[in-house]
Structure formats: C-alpha cells, structure tokens
N, C-alpha and C positions, 0 to 999 in steps of 0.2 A: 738287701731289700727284696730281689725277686728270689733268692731261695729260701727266704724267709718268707715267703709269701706263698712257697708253693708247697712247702714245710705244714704250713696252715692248713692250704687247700686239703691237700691229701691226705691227713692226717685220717684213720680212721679206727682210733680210740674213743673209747667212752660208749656209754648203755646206751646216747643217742644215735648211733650210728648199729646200721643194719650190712652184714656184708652179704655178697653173694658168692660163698666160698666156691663152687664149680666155677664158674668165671671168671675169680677170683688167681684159682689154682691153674688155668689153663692160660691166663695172661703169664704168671711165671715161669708155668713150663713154654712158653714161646721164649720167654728170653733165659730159656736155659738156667734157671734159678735152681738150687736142692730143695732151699726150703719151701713148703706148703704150708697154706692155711687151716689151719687143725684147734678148736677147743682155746682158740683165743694165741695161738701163736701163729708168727711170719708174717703179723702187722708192721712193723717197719718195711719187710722188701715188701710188702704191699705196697706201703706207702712210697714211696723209690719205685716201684716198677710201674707208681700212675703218675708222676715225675718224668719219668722216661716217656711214658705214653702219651702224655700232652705236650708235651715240648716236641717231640715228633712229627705230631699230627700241625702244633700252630705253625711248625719251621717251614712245613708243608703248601698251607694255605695263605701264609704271609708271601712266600716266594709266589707264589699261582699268583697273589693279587698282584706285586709288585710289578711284575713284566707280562701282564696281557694285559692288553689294550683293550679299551670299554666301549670305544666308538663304535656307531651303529654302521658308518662304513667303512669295515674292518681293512679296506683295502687302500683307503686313503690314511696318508702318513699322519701321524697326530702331529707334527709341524705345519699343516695344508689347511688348517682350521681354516673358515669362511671367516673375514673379518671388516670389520666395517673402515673405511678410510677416511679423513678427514674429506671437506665436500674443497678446498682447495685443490687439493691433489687432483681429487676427479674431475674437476673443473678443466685442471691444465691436461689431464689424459686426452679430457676430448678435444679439446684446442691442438693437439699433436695429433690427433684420428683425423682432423679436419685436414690439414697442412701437407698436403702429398710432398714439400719439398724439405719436412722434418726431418734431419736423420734419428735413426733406432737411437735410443738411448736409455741406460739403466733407468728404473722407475727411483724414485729419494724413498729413503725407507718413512714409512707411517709415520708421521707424530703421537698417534695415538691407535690404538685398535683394541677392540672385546671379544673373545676367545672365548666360544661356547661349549661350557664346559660343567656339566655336574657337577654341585658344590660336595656331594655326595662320593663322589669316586675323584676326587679335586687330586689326592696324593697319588692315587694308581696311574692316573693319568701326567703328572710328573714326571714319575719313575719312568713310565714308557717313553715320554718326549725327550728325558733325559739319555737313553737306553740309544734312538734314533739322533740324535744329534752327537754323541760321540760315535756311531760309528759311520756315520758321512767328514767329520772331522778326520777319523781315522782311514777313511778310503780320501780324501784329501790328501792326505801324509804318504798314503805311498804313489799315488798317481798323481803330485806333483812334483816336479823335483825342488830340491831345495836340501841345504844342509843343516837349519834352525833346529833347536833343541827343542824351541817355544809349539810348536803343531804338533811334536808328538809326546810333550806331556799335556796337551788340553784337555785331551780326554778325563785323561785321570783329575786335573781338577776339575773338570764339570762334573763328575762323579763323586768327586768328594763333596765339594758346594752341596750341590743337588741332597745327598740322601745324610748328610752334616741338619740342613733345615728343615728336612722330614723327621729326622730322629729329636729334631729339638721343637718343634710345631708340628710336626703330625698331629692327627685326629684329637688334636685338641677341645675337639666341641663334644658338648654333654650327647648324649645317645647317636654316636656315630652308625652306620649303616654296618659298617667292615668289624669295628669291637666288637657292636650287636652279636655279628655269625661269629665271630672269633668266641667268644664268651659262651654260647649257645654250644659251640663246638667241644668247649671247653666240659661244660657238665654235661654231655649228653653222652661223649667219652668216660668220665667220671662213674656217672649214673649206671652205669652199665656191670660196676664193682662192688660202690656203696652207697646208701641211700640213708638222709636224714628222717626221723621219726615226727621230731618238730619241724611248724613252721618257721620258729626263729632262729634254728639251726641253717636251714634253705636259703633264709634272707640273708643270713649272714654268708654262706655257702656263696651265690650268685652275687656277692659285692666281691670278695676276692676273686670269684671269675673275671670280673671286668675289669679288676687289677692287674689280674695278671695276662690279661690279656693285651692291654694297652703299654704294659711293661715289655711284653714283651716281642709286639711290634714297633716302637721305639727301639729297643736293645738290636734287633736287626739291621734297619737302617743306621744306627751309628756304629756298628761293625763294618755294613760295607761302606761307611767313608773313610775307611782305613786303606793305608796304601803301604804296603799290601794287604790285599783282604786279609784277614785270619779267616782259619779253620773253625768254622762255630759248630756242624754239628756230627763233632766226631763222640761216640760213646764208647764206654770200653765194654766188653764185649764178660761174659761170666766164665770166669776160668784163664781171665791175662790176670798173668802175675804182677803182684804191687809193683810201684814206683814213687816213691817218695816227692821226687821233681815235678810228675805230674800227676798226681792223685794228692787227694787230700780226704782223711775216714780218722777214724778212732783205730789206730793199735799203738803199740811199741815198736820200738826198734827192733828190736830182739826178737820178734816172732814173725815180723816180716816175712822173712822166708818159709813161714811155714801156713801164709796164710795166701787167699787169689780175689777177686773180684768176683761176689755173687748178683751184683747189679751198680749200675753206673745210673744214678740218680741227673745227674746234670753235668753236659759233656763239658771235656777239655776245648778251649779256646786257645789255641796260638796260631805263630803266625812261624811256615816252615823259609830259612832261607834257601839261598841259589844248592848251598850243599848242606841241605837236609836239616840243618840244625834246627833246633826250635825255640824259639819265643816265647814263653808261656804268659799268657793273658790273667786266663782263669784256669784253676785245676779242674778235673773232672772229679765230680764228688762221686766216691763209693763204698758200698757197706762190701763186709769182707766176708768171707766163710774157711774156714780149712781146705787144703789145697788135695789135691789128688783124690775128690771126691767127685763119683759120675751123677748128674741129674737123674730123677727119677724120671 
C-alpha cells in the first residue's frame, strides 16, 4: 500500500506534469546516480530518487516529533503534570497538616485526575512520557538490587504497549496538526522537482500527500514496538552490488553480476542479531544500472 502510494506520488509521467530538469539533475547527482534527466528520459530514477527524498526527510521529522517534549516548562518532567485530586483525598491531606502527632505517610494514589495536555500534540507527548518513564524504570533496575527478570523487561513492554497504540490510533482525527506539516513537507520537497499544470492534478497530488504521510507515521511507531527494533532507515547506497536476499528490482538471475544499484527507492528493513545475522522485514527496493560505471 505505502509503496504503492508513493509510486503514485512521484510518478512524473504524462504532458501534465512539468519537470525542473537542473534540479531535477542535481538531486541525482547528490545520490550518485549516472543517469540524468534529458528529452524525456531518467524519469523512473527520478521518480526513485523523490521516494528516497521524502521518506528521508518524514523519517526525520516523525523522529524530531516523537521525542521532544511540547511542554511550555521544558524543565519540568511530562510525568509532573498539575492534576486535579479528588476533594476526599484533600480533605484528609489537611486533617494530617493539622495533626502534629500524624506520622509521614505515603499519599493513596488519586482515584481520578486530568492531565493537561494538548489534544493537538496528545501522541508527541506519549512518546515523551513513554521515553521518561522507561528510563526511571530502568535507573530503578540497576540502583535497586534485586535478581527479578520482571524490572528489567518493563521497559521494553512499556515501549512496545506505548508506540503498538500509537501505530494503531495515532492521528486518527481528520486534519491533525502534525500530518498537516508532514504533508506540507511532503510536497514542498516534491514541488521543488515537479510541478502539476492542472488543478485536479494538485488535488489529487495533496490527497496522496496526506496518505502517505499518515502511512507513514503510523509505519514508524509500529516498527518501534518491535523488540528488537529493526533497522528502518538503511538505503543502499549507488554503486553496492545486487543481493537478491535483500533487494528486490527487476533483472535476471544471470545478469546479476553484471548489474549495481543506481538508487535505492525504499530502504531495507530488518532486524540485525547478537552476531550480525539478519532478519529481513522488507527488502529495499532498487532500480539497477550496469556496474563499473562512474557518475557523471
């Protein structure tokens, strides 16, 4: 679905589509590409190298939102929220302020309390709380002693729970804040290479942006509730030699060896073990070119 979608996006065939070949041409000579943009040819690695460029850029800006903190006082922990307490509880606090022959004793945790929190940045701030609470867990596990198994996998399942119900309910509501700039981000990067003639080209343009935008901040969060994380944003690089195991393009077997990776459209996903092995998730999809050729 999402590389069908992105397949879509970047697609830029057809009389309605305007390209900007110097910009065009100097996007591929960044990733080391042969081919250029010339008279209607090296629209595919085109299309592949604005595939590479926005999965980049969102891998980017999903991580920035995920783990920085929105609160206006950056210095207070997002567990420390101000929360309102049932009027019982506060009731008996002052009845033990009055009582000089009270001794100290734990406060009973809240029946209830509301956690002021921007319905707006509601997932960022999650991920953060999530983030601070495994690792007070985890300074727990080695500055207590103890030999339980149970304290030092907690983390990893608050980590999996936590970004499991982001990846499955995240930015579920219509015109989120965060797809908004993800999407905005999406064709302003775009825009920068090709440009639709029609308006219902655009419209159409700006719906798959917000597809694949929401695709694929969801696809994030259900990577990292993987344990162990995989590797999501490895690409291969113009000029590594095929691998069947982990790439996946159009050739034969037989020419294999005489062909290399002229752009890596959508990275390899796996997950590396203790000795190096790997796991393959997803392949990294790449178009090919002949091998022992120098970029221009």
């Amino acid at each position: 679905m999402l590389v069908v979608l992105l397949d879509e996006f970047t697609s830029v065939k057809g009389k309605d589509v305007s390209i900007n070949e110097e910009a065009a041409n100097e996007l591929l000579l960044h990733y080391k590409c042969v081919m250029r943009v010339k008279e209607g040819k090296g629209k595919p690695v085109l299309s592949a190298a604005l595939q590479r460029l926005i999965l980049e850029e969102l891998f980017r800006l999903i991580s920035e939102y995920s783990f920085q903190s929105k609160f206006e006082n950056q210095q207070q922990s997002p567990l420390s929220h101000e929360h309102s307490q049932p009027q019982q509880e506060v009731d008996q606090q002052e009845v033990d302020q009055q009582d000089p022959e009270t001794s100290p004793r734990l406060s009973p945790i809240p029946e209830a309390y509301t956690i002021k929190v921007d319905d707006n940045i509601l997932e960022a701030e999650i991920a953060t709380s999530m983030k601070v609470l495994c690792d007070l867990v985890k300074q727990l596990s080695e500055s207590r002693k103890g030999t339980d198994d149970i304290t030092n996998l907690t983390p990893i399942n608050i980590r999996q729970q936590v970004f499991a119900a982001l990846g499955t309910r995240g930015f579920c509501n219509d015109k989120h804040p965060f797809i908004d700039q993800l999407t905005d981000a999406i064709l302003k990067t775009a825009g920068k290479y090709r440009q639709f003639k029609s308006k219902e080209k655009q419209t159409e343009s700006h719906e798959r942006a917000a597809k694949i935008a929401k695709e694929i901040a969801l696809l994030y969060f259900r990577l990292l509730a993987q344990e162990p994380v995989p590797e999501f944003t490895e690409f291969f690089e113009a000029g590594t030699p095929l691998q069947n195991n982990i790439m996946e393009g159009t050739w034969d077997d037989y020419e294999i060896h005489d062909l290399e990776v002229e752009i890596c459209s959508f990275p390899l996903v796996s997950i590396k073990d203790k000795d190096n092995s790997r796991k393959v998730l997803y392949k990294g999809v790449v178009l090919t070119r002949q091998n022992n050729i120098n970029p221009a």
